[in-house]
C-alpha positions as CSV (number, residue, x, y, z in Angstrom):
1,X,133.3,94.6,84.6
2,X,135.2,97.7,86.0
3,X,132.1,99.7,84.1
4,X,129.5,97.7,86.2
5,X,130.9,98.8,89.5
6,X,131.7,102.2,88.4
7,X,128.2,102.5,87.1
8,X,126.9,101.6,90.6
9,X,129.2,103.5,92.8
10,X,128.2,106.5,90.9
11,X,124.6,105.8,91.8
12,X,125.3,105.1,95.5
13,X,127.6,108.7,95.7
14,X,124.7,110.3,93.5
15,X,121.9,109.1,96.1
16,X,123.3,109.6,98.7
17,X,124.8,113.8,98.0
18,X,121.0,114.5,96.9
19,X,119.5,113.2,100.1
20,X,121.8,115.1,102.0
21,X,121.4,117.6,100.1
22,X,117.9,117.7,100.2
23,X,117.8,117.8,104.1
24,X,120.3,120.5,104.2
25,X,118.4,123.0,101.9
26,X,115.2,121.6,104.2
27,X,117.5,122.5,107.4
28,X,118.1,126.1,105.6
29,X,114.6,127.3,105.3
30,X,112.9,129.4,108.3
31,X,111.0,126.8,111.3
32,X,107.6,128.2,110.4
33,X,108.4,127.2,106.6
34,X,109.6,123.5,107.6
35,X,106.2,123.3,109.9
36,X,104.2,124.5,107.3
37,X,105.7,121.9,104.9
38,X,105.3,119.1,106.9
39,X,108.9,119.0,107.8
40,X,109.5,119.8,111.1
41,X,107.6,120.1,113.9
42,X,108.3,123.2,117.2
43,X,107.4,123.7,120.4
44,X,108.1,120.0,121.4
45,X,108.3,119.5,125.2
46,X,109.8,116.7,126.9
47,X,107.3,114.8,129.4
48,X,108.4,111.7,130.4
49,X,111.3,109.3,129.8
50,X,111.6,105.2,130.8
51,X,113.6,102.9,129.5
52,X,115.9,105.0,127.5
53,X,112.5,105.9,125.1
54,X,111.3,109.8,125.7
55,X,107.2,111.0,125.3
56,X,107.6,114.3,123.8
57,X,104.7,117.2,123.1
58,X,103.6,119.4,121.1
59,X,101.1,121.5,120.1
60,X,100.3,121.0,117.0
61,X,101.7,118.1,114.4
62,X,101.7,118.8,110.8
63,X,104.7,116.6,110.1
64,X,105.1,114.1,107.8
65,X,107.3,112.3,110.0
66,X,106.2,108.5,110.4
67,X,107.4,105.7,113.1
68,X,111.3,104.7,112.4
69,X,112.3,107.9,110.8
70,X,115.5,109.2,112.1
71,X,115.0,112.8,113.6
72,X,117.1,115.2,115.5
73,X,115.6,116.9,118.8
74,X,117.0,120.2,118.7
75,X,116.8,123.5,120.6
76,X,116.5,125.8,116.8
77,X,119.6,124.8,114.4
78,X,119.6,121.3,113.4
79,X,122.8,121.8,112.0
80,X,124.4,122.4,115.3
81,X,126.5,119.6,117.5
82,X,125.9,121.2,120.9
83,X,122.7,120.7,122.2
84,X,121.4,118.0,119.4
85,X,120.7,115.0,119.7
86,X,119.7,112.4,117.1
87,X,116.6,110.1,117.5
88,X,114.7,107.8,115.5
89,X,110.3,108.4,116.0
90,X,108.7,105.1,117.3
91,X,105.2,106.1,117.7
92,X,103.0,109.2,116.5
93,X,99.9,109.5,118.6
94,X,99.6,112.9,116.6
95,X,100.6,115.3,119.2
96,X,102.2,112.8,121.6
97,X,105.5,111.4,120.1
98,X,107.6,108.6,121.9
99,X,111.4,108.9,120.8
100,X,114.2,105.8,121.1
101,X,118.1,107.1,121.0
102,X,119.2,106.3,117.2
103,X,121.8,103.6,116.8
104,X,125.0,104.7,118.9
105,X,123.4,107.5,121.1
106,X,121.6,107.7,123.9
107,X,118.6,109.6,125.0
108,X,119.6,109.2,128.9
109,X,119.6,112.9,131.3
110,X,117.4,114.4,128.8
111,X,115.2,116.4,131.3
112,X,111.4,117.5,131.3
113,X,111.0,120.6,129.9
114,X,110.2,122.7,126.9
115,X,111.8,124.8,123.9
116,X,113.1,121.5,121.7
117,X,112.4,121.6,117.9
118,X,111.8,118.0,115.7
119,X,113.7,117.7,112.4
120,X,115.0,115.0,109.5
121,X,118.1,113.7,110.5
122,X,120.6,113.1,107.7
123,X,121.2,109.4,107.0
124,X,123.9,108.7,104.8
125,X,124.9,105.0,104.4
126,X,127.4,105.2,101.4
127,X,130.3,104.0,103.1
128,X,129.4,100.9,104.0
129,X,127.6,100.4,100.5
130,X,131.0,101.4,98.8
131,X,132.9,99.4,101.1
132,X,131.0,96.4,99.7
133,X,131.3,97.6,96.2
134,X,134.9,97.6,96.3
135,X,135.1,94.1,98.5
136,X,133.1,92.2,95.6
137,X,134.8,93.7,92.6
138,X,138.2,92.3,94.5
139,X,137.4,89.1,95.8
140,X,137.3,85.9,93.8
141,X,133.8,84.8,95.0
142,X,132.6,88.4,94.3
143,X,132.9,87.3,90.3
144,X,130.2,84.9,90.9
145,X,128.0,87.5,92.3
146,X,128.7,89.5,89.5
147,X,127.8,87.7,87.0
148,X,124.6,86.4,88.8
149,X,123.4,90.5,88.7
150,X,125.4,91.0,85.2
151,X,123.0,87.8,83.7
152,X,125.5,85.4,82.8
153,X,124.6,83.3,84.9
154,X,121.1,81.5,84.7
155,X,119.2,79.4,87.8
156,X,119.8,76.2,87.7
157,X,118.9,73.0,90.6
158,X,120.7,70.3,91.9
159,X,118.5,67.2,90.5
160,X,119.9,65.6,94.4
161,X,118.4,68.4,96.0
162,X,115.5,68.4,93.7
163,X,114.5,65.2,94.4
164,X,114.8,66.0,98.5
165,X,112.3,69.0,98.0
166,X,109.5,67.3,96.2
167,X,109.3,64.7,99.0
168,X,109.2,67.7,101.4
169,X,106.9,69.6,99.8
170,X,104.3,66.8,99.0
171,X,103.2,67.7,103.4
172,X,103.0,71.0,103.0
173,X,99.4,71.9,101.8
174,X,100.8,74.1,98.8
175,X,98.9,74.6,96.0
176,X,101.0,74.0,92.2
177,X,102.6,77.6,92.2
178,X,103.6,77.4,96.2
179,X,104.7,73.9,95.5
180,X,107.3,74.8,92.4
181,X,108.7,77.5,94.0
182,X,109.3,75.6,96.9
183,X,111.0,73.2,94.7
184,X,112.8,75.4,92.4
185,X,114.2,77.2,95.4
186,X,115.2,74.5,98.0
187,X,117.0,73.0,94.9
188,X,118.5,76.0,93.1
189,X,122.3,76.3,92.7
190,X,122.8,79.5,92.4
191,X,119.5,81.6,92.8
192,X,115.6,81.5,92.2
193,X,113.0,84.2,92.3
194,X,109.1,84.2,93.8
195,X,107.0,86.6,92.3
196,X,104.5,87.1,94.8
197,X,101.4,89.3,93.8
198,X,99.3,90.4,96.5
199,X,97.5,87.5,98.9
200,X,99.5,84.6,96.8
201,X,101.4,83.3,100.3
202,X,104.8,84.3,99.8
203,X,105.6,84.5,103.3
204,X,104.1,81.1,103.7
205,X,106.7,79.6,101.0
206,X,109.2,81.6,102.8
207,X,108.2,80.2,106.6
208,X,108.2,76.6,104.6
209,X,111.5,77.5,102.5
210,X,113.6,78.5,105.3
211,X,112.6,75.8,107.7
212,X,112.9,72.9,105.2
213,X,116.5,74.6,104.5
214,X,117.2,75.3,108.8
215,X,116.5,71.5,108.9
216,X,119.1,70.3,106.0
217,X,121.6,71.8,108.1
218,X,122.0,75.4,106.2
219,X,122.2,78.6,108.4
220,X,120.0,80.9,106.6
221,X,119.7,84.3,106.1
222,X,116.3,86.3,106.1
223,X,116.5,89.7,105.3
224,X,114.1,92.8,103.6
225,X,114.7,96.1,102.9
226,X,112.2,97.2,105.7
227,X,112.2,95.8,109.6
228,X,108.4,95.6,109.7
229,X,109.3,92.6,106.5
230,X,111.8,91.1,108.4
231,X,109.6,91.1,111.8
232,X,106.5,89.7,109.6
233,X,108.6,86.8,108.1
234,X,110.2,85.7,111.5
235,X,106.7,85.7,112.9
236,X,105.5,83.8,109.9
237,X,107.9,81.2,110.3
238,X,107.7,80.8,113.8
239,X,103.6,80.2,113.6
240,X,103.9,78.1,110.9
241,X,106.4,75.7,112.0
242,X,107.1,76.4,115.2
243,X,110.8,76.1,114.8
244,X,113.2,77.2,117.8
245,X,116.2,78.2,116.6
246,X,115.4,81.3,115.0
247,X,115.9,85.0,116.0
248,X,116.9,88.3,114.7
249,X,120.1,90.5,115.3
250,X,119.2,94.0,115.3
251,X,118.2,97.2,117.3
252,X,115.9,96.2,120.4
253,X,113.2,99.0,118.5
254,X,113.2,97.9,116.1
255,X,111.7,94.4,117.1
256,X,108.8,95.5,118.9
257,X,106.2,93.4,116.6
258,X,108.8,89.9,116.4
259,X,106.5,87.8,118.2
260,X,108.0,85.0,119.8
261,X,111.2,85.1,118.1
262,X,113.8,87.0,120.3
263,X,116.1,89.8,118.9
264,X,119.6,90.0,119.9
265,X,121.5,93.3,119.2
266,X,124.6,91.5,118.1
267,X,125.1,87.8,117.2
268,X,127.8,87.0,119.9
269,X,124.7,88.4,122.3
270,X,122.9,85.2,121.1
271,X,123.5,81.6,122.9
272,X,124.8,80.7,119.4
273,X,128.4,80.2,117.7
274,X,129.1,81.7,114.3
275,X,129.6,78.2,112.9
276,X,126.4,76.2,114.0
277,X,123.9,75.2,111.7
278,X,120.0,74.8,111.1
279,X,119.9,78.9,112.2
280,X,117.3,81.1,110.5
281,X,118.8,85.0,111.0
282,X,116.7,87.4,110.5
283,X,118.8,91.2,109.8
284,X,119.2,93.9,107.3
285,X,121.3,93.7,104.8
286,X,123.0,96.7,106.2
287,X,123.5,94.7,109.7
288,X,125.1,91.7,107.4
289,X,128.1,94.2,107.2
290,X,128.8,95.0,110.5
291,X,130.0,94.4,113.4
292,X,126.5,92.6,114.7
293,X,126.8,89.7,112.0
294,X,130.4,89.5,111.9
295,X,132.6,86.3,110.9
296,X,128.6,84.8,110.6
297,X,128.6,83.0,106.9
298,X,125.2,81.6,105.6
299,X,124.6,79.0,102.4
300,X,121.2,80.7,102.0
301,X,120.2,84.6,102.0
302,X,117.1,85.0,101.2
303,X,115.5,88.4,100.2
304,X,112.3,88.9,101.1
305,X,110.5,92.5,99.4
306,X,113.2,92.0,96.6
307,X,111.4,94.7,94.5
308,X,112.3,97.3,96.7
309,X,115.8,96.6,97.6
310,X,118.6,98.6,94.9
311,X,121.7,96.4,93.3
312,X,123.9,98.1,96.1
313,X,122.2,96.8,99.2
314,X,121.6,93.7,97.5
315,X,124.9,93.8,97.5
316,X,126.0,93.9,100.7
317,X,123.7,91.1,101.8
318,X,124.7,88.5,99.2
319,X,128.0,89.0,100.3
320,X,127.0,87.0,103.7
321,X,126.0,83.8,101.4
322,X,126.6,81.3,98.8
323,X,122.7,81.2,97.7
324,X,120.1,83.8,97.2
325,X,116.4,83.1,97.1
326,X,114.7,86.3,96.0
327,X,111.0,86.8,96.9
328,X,109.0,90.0,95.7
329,X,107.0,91.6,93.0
330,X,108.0,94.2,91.3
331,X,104.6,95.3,90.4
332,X,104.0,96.8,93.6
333,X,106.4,99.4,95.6
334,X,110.3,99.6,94.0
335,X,113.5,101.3,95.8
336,X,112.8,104.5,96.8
337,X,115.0,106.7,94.3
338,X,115.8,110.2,95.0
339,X,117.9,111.0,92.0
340,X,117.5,111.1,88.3
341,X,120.4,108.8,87.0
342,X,121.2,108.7,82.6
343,X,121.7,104.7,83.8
344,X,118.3,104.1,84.3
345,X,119.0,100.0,85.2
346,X,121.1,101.4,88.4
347,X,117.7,102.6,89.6
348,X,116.2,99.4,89.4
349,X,115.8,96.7,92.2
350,X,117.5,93.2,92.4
351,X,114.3,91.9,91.8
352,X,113.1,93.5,88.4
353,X,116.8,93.5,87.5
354,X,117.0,89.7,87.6
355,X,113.3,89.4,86.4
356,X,113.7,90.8,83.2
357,X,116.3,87.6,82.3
358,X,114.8,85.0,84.3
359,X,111.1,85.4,86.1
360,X,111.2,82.3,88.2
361,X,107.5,81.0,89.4
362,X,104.8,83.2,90.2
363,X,102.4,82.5,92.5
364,X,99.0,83.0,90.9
365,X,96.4,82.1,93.2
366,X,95.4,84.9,95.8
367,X,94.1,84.1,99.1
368,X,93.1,87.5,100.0
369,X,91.3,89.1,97.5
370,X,87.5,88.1,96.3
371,X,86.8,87.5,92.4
372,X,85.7,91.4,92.1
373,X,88.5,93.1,94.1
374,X,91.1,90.8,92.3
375,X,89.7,91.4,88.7
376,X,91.2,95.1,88.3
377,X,94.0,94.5,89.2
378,X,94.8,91.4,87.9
379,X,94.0,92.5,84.6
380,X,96.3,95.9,84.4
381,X,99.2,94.5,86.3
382,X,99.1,90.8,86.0
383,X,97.9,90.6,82.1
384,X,95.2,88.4,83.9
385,X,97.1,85.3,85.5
386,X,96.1,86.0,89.6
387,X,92.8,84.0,90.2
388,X,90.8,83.8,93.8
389,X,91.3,80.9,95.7
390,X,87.7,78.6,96.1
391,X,87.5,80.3,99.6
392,X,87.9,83.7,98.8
393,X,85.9,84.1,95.2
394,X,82.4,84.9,96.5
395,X,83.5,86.3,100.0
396,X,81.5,89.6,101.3
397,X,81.7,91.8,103.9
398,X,80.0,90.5,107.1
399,X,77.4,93.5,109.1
400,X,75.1,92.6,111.5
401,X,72.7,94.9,110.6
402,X,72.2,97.4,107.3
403,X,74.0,100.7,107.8
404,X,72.0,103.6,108.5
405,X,74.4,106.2,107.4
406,X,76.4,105.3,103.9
407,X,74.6,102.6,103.3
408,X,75.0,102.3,99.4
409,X,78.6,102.5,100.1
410,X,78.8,100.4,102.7
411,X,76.4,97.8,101.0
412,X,78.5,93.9,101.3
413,X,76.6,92.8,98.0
414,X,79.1,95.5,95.8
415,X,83.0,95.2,96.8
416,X,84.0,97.7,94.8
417,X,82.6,101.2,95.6
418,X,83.7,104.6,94.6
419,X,82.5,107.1,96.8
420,X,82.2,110.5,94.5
421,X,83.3,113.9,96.3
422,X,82.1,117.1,95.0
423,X,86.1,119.3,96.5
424,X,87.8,120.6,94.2
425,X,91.6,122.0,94.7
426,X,92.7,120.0,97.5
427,X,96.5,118.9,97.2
428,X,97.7,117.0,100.1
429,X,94.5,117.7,102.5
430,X,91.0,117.0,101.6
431,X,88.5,117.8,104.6
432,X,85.6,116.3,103.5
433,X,87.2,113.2,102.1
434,X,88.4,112.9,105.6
435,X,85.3,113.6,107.4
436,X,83.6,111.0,105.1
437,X,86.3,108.5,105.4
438,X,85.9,108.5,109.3
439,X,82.3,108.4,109.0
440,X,82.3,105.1,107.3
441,X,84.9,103.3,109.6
442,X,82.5,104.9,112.2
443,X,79.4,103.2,110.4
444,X,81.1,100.0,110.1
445,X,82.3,99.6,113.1
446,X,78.7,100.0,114.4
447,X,77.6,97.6,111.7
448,X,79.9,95.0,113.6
449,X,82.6,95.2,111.6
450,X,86.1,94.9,113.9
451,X,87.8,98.0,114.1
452,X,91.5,95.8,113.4
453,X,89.5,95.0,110.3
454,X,89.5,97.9,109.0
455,X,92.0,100.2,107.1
456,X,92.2,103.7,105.7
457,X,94.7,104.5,102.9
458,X,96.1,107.5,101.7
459,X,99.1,109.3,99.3
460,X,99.6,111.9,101.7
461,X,100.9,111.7,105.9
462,X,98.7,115.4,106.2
463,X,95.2,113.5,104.9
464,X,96.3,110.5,107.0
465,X,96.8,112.8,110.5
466,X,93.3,114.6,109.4
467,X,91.8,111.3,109.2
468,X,92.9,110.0,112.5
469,X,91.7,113.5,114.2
470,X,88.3,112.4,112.6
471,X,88.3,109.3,114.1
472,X,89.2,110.6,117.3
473,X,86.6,112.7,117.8
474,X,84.3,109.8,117.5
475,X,82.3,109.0,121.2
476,X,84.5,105.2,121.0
477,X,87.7,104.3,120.1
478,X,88.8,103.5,116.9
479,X,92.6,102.7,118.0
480,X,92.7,99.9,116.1
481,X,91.2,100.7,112.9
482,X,94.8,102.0,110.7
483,X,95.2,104.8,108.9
484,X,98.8,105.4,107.0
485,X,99.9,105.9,103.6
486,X,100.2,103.6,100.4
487,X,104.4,102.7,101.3
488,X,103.5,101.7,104.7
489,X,100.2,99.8,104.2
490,X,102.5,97.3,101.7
491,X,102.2,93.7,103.2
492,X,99.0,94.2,104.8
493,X,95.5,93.2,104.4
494,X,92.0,93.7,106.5
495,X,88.2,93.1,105.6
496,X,87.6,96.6,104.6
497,X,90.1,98.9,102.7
498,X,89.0,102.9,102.2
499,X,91.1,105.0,99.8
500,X,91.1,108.7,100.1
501,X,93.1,109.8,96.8
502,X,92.4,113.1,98.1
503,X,94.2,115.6,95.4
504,X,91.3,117.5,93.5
505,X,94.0,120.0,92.2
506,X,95.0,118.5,88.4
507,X,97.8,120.6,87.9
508,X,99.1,120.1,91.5
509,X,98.3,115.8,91.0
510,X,100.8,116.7,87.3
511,X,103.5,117.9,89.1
512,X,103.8,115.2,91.6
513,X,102.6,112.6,88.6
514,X,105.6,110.2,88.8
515,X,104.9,109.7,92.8
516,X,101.1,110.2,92.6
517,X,99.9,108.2,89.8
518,X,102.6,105.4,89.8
519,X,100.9,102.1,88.9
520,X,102.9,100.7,91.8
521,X,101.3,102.8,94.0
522,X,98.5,101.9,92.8
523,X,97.8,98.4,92.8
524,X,99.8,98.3,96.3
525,X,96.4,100.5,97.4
526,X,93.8,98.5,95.5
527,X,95.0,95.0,96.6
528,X,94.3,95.5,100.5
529,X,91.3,94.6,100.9
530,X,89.7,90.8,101.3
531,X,85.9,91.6,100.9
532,X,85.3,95.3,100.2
533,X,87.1,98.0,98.7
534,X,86.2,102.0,98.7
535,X,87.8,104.5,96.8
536,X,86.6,108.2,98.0
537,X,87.9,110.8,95.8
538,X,87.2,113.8,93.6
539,X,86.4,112.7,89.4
540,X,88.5,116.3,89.0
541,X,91.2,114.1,89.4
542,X,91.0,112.3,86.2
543,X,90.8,115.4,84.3
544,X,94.8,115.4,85.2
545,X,96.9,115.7,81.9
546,X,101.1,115.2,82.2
547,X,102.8,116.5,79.3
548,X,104.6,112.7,79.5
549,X,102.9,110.6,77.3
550,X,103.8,107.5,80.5
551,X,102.2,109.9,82.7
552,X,99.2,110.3,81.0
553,X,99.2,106.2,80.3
554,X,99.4,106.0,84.3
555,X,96.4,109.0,85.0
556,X,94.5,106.5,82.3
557,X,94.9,103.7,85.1
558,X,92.7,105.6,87.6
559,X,90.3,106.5,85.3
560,X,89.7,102.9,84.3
561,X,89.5,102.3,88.1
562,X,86.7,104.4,88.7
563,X,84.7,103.5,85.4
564,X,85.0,100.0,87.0
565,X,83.5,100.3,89.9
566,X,79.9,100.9,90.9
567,X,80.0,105.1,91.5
568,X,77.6,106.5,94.5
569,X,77.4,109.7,96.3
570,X,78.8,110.4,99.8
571,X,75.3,110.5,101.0
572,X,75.1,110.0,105.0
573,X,71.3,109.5,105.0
């Protein structure tokens, strides 16, 4: 096995050396060339500090910083120890950024004032992933894991257990897909996986799952690559059941949206002992191997996102338990990669890893999506198996009067719309696909649809920032309506979803093919929306031609996209 761990040690060393490397050569080019390429933002000024947080200033905001990135406040070299101090972003108000201390610093005597600088901070978690690594490959239990990962070992239930979860799951409302995972997973011996396409109530089976385990006694485990997926399954499982004993163990900002649920920075900070049962803990899988979950054991982890968490940090959070319920799909976002690796199966994520030997159940009824936003996507990345539910089949979008402005876009009797602009060239910024996206959030929101219900999508943080300056300018607010990127809109859903692909350059779209075209990507943008879907972008676009025959297959997706869906002008009138 000695080739299975060197195999992934090499990958964790190899990730790790090009994203440090990456923010170095970054860190080496002049301010006005970081600025001008979205990484790093001058002329910050410190305005106001409570609470250990800091409201900074600036001029202007090209960044493509985003809330939770780590960033150093700096007064010209990043590189430098005097004088820098190391923050994570916690919200972007476009030229008004708050700032919390990152983990083991603090922001306190930082005085009002000007002359700071914003850059990437370098994040390098590789010893604690090695650390686990080498822990597993020399314990006894770590065989087990390893041959879990390896294959050799394939799910199997406990026909006691078995019989236990079909009498719990007969109360639960769930439909036959919900109701065998449920099954399959309270029972499973050694591990069972949940694909859950987009609207299908994975976090529901979760909330159920780790309650119905909570009550047999088992301390469990929740964890996610991401906070936000942690923070969205504690709040599930809290609403659903109403269960009290369950909490997270983290950073304090990182649990702004728990809910109910409190958040305890370490576990011996909780009014719990390591060895009491019926606990649901939700943490990172990096926080499962420190100090803030130590000498805490679990008989359940259970990984929620499994399709973007990499063999190494699945890792170190299987190390904390004796059974692993893994809950994804990995046909939307994977691990974020930043090397090219010879072992491609390094790259992918527990999920797809074990999917490829074992699929489990997937949940194949979506609650979200109506018959016409489901069918596309359904049919390219689901060979057809996701139906509506009853309820959401013949939904439409709900105006309380026709739309003056955009009106054959905005019309509720076609979901699917693609609004045709007439730019060409744009890369990463496309003013009039950003004028015309906040024109009809503007015209909807008139038409009485909530701003919350409303989101705008893009590939690129520049397009996004443009958008919200739109929507700004607008004579009432429009706080509520969102506007991010593809990665961070994952796990979301509202009434209306607009897309701005915005790139009208083909050769610039062919460079960036693998991240710009990615079917991932894609159907992650596409399956947002419950009742109406718009996709606003340039037909240039399709004219894009890799010179990879997979690239080309993926450029293919979008064009089908756009020859399925009813094509109209960006007319106002």
């Amino acid at each position: 096995m000695s080739g299975f761990f060197d195999a992934l040690r090499h990958f964790v060393i190899t990730e790790a050396d090009t994203q440090v490397n990456e923010v170095r050569q970054t860190w080496a080019m002049p301010v006005e060339a970081r600025v001008a390429a979205g990484d790093a933002v001058t002329g910050v000024e410190v305005v106001g500090a409570q609470d250990g947080l800091v409201w900074l200033r600036c001029p202007e905001n090209l960044s493509k910083f985003r809330p939770s990135d780590a960033l150093r406040l700096h007064r010209g070299d990043p590189d430098a120890a005097e004088g820098m101090l190391q923050c994570t972003l916690l919200e972007d108000q476009g030229t008004d950024l708050l700032i919390g201390p990152a983990w083991g610093t603090t922001l306190d005597g930082l005085r009002p004032g000007g002359g700071w600088h914003l850059d990437h901070d370098l994040i390098d978690t590789r010893d604690m992933l090695l650390k686990a690594l080498d822990t597993l490959e020399m314990s006894g239990p770590g065989a087990r894991v390893t041959r879990l990962l390896r294959g050799e070992i394939a799910p199997d239930g406990d026909p006691a257990r078995e019989a236990e979860a079909l009498a719990l799951a007969d109360g639960l409302g769930l439909n036959a897909a919900q109701h065998e995972a449920f099954v399959r997973a309270f029972s499973a011996k050694d591990y069972w996986l949940i694909q859950g396409p987009p609207g299908t109530g994975k976090t529901w089976v979760l909330a159920h799952l780790a309650v119905a385990l909570a009550n047999a006694g088992e301390r469990v485990l929740v964890t996610a690559f991401t906070h936000r997926a942690i923070n969205n399954a504690l709040r599930k499982i809290a609403s659903v059941s109403g269960y009290r004993h369950v909490f997270k163990v983290g950073d304090a900002i990182n649990a702004d949206d728990l809910g109910d649920a409190p958040n305890y920075e370490d576990f011996r900070q909780s009014p719990y002992q390591p060895g009491q049962v019926g606990l649901i803990v939700g943490a990172t899988c990096y926080a499962a191997r420190s100090r803030r979950l130590r000498d805490v054991r679990f008989d359940t982890v259970i990984f929620d996102e499994a399709g973007q968490i990499t063999l190494p940090v699945a890792i170190a959070g299987m190390m904390s338990g004796r059974r692993f319920i893994f809950i994804g799909d990995h046909r939307q976002m994977g691990p974020v990669i930043a090397a090219r690796h010879a072992d491609t199966w390094v790259t992918r994520s527990v999920f797809e890893t074990l999917f490829t030997r074992a699929p489990g159940t997937l949940l194949d009824v979506t609650y979200r999506m109506n018959a016409e936003i489901n069918a596309f996507p359904s049919q390219r990345f689901y060979d057809g198996r996701i139906q509506p539910s009853d309820e959401a089949r013949g939904a439409r979008l709900q105006l309380a009067r026709p739309p003056e402005r955009y009106a054959d876009a905005l019309d509720p009797a076609y979901p699917n719309v693609f609004v045709e602009a007439a730019h060409r060239g744009c890369q990463m910024r496309a003013p009039e696909e950003a004028e015309i996206a906040a024109g009809l959030a503007a015209e909807a929101i008139a038409c009485g649809v909530p701003a919350a219900q409303i989101a705008i999508v893009t590939p690129y943080r520049a397009q996004a920032r443009l958008i919200r300056t739109h929507l700004a300018a607008l004579p009432f607010s429009t706080r509520e309506v969102v506007v991010d990127t593809v990665e961070r809109i994952q796990g979301q859903e509202r009434d209306l979803v607009i897309l701005s692909l915005t790139t009208s350059d083909p050769e610039h779209a062919a460079r960036g093919a693998e991240f710009f075209f990615q079917p991932n990507r894609l159907n992650v943008a596409i399956t947002r929306p419950r009742v109406k879907r718009i996709v606003l972008g340039s037909p240039v676009l399709f004219t894009c031609t890799p010179r990879e025959p997979h690239l080309r297959a993926w450029v293919e997706h979008f064009g089908a996209l756009y020859r399925s869906e009813r094509v109209v002008r960006p007319d106002p009138a």
